[in-house]
C-alpha positions as CSV (number, residue, x, y, z in Angstrom):
1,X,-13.3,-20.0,-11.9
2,X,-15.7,-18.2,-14.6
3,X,-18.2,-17.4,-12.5
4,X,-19.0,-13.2,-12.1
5,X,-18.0,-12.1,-8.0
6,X,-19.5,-9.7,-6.6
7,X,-17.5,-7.2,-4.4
8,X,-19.7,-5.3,-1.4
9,X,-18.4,-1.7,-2.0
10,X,-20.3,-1.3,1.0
11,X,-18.1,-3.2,2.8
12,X,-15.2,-2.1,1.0
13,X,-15.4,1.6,1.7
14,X,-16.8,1.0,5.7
15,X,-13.2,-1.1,6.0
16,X,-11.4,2.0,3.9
17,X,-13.0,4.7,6.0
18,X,-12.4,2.8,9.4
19,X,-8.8,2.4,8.5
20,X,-8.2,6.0,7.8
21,X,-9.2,6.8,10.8
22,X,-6.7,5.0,12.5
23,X,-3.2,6.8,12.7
24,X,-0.8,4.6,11.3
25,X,2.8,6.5,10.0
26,X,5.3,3.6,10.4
27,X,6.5,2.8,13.6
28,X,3.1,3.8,15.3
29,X,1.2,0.8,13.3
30,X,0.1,-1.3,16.4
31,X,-3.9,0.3,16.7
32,X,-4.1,-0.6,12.8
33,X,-2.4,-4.0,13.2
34,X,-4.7,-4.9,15.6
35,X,-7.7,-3.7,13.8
36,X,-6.9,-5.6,10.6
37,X,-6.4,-9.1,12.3
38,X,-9.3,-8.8,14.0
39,X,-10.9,-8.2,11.0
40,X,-9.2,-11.3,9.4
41,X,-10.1,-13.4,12.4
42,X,-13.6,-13.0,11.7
43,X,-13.4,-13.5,7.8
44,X,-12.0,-17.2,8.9
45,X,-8.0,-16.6,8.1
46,X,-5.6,-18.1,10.4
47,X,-4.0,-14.9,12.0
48,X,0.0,-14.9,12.5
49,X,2.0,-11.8,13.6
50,X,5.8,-10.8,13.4
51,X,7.6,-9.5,16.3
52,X,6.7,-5.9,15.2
53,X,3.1,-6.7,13.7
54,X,3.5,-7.4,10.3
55,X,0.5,-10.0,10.1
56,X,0.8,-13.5,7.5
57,X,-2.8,-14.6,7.7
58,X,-3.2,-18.1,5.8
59,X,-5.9,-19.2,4.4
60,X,-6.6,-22.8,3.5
61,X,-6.3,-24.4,-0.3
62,X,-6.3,-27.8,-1.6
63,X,-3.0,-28.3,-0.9
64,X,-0.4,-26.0,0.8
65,X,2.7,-25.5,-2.1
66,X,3.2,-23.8,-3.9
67,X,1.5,-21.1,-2.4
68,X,0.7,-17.5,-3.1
69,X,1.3,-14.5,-1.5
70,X,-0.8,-11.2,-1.6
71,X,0.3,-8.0,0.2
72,X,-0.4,-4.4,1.2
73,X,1.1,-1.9,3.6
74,X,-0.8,-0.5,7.1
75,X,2.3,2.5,7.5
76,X,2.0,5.6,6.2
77,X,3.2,8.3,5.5
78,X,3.9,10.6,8.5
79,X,6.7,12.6,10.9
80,X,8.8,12.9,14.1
81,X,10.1,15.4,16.2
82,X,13.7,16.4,15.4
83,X,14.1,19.5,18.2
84,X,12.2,21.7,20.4
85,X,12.3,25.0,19.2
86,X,13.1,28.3,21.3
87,X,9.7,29.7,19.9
88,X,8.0,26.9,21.4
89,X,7.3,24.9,18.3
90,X,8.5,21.7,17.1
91,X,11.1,20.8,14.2
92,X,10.4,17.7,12.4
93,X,11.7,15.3,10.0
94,X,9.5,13.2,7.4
95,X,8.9,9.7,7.9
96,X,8.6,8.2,4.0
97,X,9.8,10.1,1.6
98,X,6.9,13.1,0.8
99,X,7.6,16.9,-0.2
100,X,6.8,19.2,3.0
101,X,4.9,21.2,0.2
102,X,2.2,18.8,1.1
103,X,2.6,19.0,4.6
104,X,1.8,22.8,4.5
105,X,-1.5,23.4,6.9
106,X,-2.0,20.0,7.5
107,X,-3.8,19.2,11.0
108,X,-1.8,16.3,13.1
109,X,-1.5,14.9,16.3
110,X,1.8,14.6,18.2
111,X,1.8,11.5,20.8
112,X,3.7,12.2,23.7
113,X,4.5,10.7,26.9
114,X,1.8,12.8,28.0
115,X,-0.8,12.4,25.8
116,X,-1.8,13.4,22.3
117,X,-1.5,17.1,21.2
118,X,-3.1,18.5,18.2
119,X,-1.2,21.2,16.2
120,X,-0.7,22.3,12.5
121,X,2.2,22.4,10.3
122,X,3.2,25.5,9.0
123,X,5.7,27.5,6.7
124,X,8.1,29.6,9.1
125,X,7.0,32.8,7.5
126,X,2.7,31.8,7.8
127,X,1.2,35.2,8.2
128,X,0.7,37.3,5.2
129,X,0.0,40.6,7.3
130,X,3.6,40.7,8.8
131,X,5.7,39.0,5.8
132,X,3.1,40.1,3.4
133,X,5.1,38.7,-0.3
134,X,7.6,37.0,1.0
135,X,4.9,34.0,2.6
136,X,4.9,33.4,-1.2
137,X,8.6,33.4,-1.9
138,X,10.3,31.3,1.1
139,X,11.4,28.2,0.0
140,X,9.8,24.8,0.5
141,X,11.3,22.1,2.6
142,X,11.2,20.5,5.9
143,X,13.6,22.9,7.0
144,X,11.8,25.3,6.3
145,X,8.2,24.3,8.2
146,X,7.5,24.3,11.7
147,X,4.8,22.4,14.0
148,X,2.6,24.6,16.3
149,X,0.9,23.3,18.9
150,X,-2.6,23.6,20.2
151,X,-1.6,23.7,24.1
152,X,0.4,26.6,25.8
153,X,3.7,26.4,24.2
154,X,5.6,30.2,24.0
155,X,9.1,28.1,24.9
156,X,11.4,25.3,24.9
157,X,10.7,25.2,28.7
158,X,6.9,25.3,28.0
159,X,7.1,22.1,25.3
160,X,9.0,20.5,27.9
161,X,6.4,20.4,30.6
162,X,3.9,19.3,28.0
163,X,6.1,16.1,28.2
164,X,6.6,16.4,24.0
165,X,10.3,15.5,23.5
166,X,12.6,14.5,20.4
167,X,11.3,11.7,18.3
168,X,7.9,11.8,18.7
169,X,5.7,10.8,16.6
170,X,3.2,13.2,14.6
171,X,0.3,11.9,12.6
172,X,-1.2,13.5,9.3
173,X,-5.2,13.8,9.3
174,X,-6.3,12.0,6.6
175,X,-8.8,14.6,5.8
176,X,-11.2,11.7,4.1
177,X,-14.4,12.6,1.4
178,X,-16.1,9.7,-0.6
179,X,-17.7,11.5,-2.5
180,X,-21.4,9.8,-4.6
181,X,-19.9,9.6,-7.8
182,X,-17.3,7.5,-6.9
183,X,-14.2,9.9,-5.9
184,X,-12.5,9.1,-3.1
185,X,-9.8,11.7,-2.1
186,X,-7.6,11.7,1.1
187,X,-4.5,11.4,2.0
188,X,-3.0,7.7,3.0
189,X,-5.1,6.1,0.4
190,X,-1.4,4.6,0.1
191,X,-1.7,1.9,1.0
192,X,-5.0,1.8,3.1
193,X,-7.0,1.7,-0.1
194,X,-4.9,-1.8,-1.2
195,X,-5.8,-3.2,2.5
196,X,-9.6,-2.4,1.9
197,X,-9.1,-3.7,-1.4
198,X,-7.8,-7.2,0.3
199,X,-10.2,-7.4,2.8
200,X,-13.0,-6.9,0.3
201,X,-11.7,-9.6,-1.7
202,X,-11.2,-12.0,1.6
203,X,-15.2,-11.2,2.6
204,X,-16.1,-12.1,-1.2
205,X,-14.6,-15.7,-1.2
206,X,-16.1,-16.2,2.6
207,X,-19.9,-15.0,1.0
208,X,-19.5,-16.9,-2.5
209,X,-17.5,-20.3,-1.1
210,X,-14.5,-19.6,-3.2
211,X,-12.0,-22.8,-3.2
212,X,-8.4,-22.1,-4.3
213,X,-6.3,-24.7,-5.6
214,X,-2.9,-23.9,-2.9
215,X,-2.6,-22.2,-0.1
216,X,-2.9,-18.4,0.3
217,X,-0.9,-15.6,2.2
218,X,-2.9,-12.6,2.8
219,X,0.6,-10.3,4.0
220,X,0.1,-6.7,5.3
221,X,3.2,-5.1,6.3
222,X,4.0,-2.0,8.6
223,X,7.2,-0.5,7.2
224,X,6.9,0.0,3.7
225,X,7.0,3.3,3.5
226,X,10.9,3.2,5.2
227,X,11.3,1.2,2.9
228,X,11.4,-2.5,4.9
229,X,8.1,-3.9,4.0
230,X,8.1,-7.3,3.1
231,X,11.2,-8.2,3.9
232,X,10.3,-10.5,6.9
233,X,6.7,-11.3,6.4
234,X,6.8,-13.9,4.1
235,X,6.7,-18.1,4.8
236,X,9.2,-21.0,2.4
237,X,6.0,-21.8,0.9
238,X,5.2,-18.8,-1.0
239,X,6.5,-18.8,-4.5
240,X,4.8,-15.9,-5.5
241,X,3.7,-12.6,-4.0
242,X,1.4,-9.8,-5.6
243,X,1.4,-6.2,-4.3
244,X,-1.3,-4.3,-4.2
245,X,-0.6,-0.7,-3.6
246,X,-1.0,2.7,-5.7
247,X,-0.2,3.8,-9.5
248,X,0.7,7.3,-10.1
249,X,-1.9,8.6,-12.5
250,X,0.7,11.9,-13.1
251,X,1.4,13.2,-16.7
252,X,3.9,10.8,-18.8
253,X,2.4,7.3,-17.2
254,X,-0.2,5.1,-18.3
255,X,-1.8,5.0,-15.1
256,X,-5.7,5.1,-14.9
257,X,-8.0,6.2,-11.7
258,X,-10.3,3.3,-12.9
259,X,-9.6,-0.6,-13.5
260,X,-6.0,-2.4,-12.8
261,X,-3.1,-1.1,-13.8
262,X,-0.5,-3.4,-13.9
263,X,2.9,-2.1,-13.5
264,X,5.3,-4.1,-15.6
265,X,8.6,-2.6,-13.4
266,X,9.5,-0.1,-11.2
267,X,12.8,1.3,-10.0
268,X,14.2,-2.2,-9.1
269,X,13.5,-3.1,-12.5
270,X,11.2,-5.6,-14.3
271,X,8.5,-8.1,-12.1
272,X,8.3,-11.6,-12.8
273,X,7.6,-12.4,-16.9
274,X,5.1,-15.0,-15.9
275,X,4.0,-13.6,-13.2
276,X,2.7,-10.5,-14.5
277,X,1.6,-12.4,-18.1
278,X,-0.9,-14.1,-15.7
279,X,-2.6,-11.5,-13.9
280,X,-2.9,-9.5,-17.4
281,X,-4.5,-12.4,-18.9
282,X,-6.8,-13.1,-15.8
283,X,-8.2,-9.3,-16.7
284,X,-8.8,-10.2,-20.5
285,X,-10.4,-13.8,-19.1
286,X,-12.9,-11.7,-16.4
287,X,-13.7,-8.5,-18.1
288,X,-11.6,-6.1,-16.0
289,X,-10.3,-3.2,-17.4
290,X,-6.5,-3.0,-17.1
291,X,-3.7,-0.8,-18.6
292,X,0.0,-1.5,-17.9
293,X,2.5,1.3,-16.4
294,X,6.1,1.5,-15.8
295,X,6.8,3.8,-12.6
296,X,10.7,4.9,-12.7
297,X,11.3,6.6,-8.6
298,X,8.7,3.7,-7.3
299,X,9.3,0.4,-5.1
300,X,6.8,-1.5,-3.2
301,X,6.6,-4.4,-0.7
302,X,7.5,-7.0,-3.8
303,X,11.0,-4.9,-4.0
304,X,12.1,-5.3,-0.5
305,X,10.9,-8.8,-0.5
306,X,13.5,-9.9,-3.0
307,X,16.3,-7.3,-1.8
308,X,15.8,-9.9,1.7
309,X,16.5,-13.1,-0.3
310,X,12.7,-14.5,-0.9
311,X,13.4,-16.4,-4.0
312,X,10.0,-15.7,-5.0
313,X,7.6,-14.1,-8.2
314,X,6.2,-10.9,-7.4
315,X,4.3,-8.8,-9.2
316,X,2.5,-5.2,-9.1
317,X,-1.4,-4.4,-9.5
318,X,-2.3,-0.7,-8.2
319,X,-5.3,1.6,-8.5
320,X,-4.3,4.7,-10.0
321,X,-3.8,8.0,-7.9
322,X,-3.4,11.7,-8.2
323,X,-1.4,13.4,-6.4
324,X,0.4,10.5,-4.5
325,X,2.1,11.0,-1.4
326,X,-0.1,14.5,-1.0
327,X,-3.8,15.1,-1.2
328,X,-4.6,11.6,-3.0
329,X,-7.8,10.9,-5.5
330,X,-8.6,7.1,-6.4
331,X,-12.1,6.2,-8.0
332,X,-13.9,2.8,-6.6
333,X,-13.7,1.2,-9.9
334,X,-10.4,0.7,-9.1
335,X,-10.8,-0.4,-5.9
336,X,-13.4,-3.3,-7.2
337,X,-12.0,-4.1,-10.4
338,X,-8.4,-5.0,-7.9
339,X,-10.4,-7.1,-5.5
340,X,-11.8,-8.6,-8.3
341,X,-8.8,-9.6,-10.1
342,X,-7.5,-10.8,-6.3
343,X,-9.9,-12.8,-6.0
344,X,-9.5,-14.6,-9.7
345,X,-6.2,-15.2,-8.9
346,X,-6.5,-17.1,-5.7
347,X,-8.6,-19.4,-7.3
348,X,-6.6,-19.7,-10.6
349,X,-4.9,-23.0,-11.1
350,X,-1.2,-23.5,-10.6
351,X,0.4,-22.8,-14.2
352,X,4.4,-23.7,-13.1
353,X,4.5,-26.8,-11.2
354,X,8.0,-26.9,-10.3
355,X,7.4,-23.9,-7.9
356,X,6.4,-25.7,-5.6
357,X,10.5,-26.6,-4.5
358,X,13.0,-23.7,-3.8
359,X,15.3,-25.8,-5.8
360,X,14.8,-28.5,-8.3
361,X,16.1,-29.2,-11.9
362,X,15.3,-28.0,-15.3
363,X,11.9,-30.3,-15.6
364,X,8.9,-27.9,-15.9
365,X,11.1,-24.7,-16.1
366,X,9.6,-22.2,-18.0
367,X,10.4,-20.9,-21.4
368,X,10.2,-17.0,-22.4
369,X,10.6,-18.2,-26.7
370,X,11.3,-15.5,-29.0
371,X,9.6,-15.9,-32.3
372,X,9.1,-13.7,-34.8
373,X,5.7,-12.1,-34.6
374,X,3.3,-13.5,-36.9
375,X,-0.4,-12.2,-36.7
376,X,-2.2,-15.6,-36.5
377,X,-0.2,-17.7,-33.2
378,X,-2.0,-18.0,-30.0
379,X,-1.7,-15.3,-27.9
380,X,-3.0,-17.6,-25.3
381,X,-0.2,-20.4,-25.4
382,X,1.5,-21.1,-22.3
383,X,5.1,-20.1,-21.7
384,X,5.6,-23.1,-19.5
385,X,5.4,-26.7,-20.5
């Protein structure tokens, strides 16, 4: 497929903005679940669901092995309720792993048996005319914040009768702006932004008649964040699977807020060789700006996919962020130039045959030759025969 595609960042940033506006910390994913295969319904995809909603939406190739996977995460980032305090707020635990720096004066909502509650997290020492210096010097941690909330609460006994108990969940606000020159900062851009990203992608191929040469997986999981995402979403045929998810644009990576950036490993250690030599080259072939990263306290849905036994290829593609896991910034470019390269892929031909079988013998395995460099060689040639 040479051919230019077009991407409708109109549609791409409605979907984003939609999705942000559905609270989704993992184990409260059902609203955005539901949301997102509707969505897929209507772009044509047969719509599958796990027990707990992870959704494996298929969509139709030539023929159905080997096939390809691509996935993002609904969960987010979020908290519970670990007691009732005696001052008649609430002690909580992170869900994900995020500093409670960022959690500071955030707004939420706590869903009870009752109802939903609004409230706002705050240091234990929050007013500076009664602790006056020390709000600046108490230390930051989760044990060391509190939830208020916006309903008469003085007690224990009072956050009883409000029917808020231990374990309760309690949703960040996203706090969204996309701003006209590009910038679009909020928090849970991980991994929302990667399931706009998809959906954009899925709405291009349904507007411009994109064929693909195998079947397609479009996977969007609902415990990434915990750190079980892909584990059980994934079908025998897929022999490949490509997250989509953030890049850390923070000093000392190679991260960029604009194009792909291709992570080459993360803290599980290197993605697939061939994998991740295709998507680079599929950039080059297309005109999208990519840069290649290597993220050391990072895994994604590709990691817990092969920690669960899927024998398969994954690879990373991200758009860069600042500030992940707090008050996140991506650009659009990013956002396009991803669904872009999605898109390319799903209609790239099948390069290693033999994946198509869980097992087989050593015709068609691939080769990863080591030659001495020498200026004038292909860069191009194919690693498998």
């Amino acid at each position: 497929m040479q051919e230019p595609i077009a991407i409708d960042a109109e549609y791409l940033t409605s979907r984003l903005k939609a999705l942000l506006a559905i609270p989704s910390p993992s184990g409260f994913t059902d609203e955005a679940v539901r949301y997102t295969a509707r969505e897929l319904e209507s772009l044509g995809l047969e719509v599958k669901l796990t027990r707990r909603g992870a959704i494996c939406a298929r969509r139709v190739g030539t023929v159905e092995r080997p096939a390809r996977g691509i996935v993002s995460h609904l969960d987010t980032l979020g908290a519970q309720v670990k007691a009732l305090k005696d001052n008649g707020r609430l002690e909580l635990v992170s869900i994900g792993h995020w500093s409670a720096r960022f959690a500071e004066g955030a707004r939420v909502s706590i869903f009870s048996a009752k109802g939903t509650y609004r409230g706002t997290i705050l240091p234990l020492k929050a007013s500076g005319h009664t602790f006056n210096d020390e709000v600046d010097t108490q230390p930051t941690g989760w044990q060391h914040v509190e939830l208020r909330i916006d309903a008469l609460a003085r007690d224990r006994k009072d956050i009883v009768q409000l029917g808020i108990d231990v374990g309760d969940i309690v949703a960040i606000n996203p706090e969204p702006e996309f701003l006209e020159n590009g910038y679009i900062v909020s928090r849970h851009l991980d991994d929302k932004a990667g399931v706009a990203v998809m959906l954009s992608a899925l709405e291009a191929m349904r507007r411009e008649g994109v064929e693909t040469p195998v079947d397609t997986y479009w996977l969007f999981t609902i415990g990434e964040e915990v750190g079980v995402g892909a584990s059980a979403a994934l079908v025998p045929d897929i022999a490949s699977l490509v997250a989509i998810d953030n890049g850390t644009t923070a000093p000392g990576q190679n991260s960029d807020e604009f194009g792909v950036t291709l992570a080459m490993a993360d803290q599980t250690g290197p993605f697939d060789y061939h994998l991740s030599k295709k998507l680079f080259a599929l950039c080059g072939q297309h005109g999208i700006r990519v840069q290649k990263d290597v993220f050391r306290y990072y895994r994604s849905d590709a990691a817990s996919a092969v920690e669960a036994g899927h024998d398969v290829r994954t690879a990373l593609v991200a758009f860069g962020v600042d500030a992940s896991h707090g008050y996140e910034r991506i650009h659009l470019h990013a956002l396009i130039s991803l669904a872009r390269l999605a898109v390319f892929y799903a209609a790239s031909e099948v390069q290693i045959e033999r994946d198509a079988e869980e097992i087989s013998g050593l015709r068609g395995f691939t080769r990863q030759r080591a030659k001495e460099a020498d200026q004038n060689l292909n860069a191009d040639e194919p690693d498998a025969p």
